[in-house]
C-alpha positions in Angstrom: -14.3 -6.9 21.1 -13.8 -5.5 17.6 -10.7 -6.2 15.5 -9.8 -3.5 13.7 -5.9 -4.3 13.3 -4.4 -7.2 12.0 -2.5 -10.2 14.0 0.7 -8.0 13.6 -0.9 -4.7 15.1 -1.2 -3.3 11.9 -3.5 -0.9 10.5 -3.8 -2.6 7.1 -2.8 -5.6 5.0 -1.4 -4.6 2.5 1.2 -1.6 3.0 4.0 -4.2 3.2 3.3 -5.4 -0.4 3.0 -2.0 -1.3 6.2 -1.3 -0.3 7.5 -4.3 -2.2 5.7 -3.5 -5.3 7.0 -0.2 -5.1 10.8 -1.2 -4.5 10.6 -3.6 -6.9 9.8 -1.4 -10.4 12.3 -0.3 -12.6 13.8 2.3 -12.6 13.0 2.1 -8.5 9.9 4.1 -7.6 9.9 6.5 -4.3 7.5 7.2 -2.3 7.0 10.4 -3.3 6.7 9.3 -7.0 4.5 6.1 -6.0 1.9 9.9 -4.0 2.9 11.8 -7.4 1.2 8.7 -9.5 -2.1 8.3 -7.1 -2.4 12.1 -7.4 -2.5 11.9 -11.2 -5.5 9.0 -10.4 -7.1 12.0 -8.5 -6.0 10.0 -5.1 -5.7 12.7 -2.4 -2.2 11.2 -0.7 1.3 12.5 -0.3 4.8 11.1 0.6 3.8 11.0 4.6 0.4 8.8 3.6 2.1 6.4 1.4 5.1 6.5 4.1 2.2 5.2 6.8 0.4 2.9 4.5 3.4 1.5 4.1 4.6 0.9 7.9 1.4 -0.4 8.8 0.2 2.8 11.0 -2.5 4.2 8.2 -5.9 2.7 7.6 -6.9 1.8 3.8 -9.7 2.8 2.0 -11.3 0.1 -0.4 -11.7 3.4 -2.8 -7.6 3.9 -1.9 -6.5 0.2 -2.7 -8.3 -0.2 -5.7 -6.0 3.0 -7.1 -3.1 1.9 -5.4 -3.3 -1.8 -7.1 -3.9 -0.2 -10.5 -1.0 2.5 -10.6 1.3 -0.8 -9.2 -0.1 -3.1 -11.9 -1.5 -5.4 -9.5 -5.4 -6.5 -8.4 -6.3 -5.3 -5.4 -6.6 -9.0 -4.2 -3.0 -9.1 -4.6 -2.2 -6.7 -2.4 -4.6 -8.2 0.2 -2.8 -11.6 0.0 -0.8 -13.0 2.6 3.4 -13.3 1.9 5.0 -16.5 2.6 6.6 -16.5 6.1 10.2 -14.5 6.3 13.3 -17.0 6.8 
């Protein structure tokens, strides 16, 4: 049987930390700004991609995640690693 989710049911492993990352900056970054900046990095991806990255529902590209980890200031082994568990 192949595997092509994670544990969780998720599409990817990284859009939480992507949502983190993105939360996190200062002044705050949207989602539409965090699609505005992959754009300007020639990444074809709006609001409703980085919106399903995000949530887990969208598939990541090794080409996408290496943009997405540079715009965010991050390697893209970074994004890939696990969080500690939620209290």
């Amino acid at each position: 049987m192949y595997k092509n989710r994670g544990a969780d049911g998720r599409n990817n492993l990284c859009g939480r930390k992507v949502a983190r990352l993105r939360i996190a900056r200062e002044p705050r970054l949207s989602q539409r700004g965090l699609a505005d900046l992959l754009q300007l990095e020639n990444l074809d991806v709006d609001k409703n991609a980085v919106q399903r990255i995000e949530s887990g529902q969208r598939f990541v590209t090794d080409i996408e995640l290496k943009t997405i980890a540079a715009v965010l200031g991050v390697s893209a082994d970074e994004l890939l690693e696990d969080d500690p568990p939620e209290r």
